[in-house]
C-alpha positions as CSV (number, residue, x, y, z in Angstrom):
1,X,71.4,-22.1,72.5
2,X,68.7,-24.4,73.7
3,X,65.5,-25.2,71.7
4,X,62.9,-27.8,71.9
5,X,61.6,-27.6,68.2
6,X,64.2,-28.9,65.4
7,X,62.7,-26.5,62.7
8,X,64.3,-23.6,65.3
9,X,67.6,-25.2,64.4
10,X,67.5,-25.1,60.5
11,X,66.5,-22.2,58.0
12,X,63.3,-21.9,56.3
13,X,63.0,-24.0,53.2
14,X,61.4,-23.0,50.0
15,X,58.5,-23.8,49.2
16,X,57.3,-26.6,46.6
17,X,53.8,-25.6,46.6
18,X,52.1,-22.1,48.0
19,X,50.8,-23.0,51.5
20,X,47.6,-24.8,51.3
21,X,47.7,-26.4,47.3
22,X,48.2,-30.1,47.7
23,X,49.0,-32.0,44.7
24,X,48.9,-35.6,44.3
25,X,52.2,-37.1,44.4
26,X,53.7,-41.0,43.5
27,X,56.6,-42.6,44.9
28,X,58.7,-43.1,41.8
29,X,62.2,-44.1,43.5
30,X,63.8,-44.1,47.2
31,X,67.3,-45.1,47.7
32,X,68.8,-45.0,51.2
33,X,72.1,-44.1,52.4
34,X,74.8,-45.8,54.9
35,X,74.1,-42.6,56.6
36,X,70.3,-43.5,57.2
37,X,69.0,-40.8,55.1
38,X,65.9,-41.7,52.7
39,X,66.5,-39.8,49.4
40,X,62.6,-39.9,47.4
41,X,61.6,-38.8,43.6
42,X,58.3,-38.3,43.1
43,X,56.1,-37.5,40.0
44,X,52.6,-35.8,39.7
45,X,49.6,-38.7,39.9
């Protein structure tokens, strides 16, 4: 299988907010891993 979009390579995610509600959001905490991956918490302005 060949694709040129990564989202065609993962199933869908759920959801945080319904689609097209933004809330306002503050970087709390990031940590990153030895493998490169950025792990965030964030907490409602």
């Amino acid at each position: 299988m060949q694709t040129d979009r990564i989202g065609d390579l993962s199933p869908p995610g759920r959801r945080l907010f319904p689609e097209g509600q933004f809330e306002a959001l503050r970087l709390v905490e990031s940590v990153t891993t030895t493998a490169g991956v950025v792990i965030a918490t964030y907490q409602p302005v």
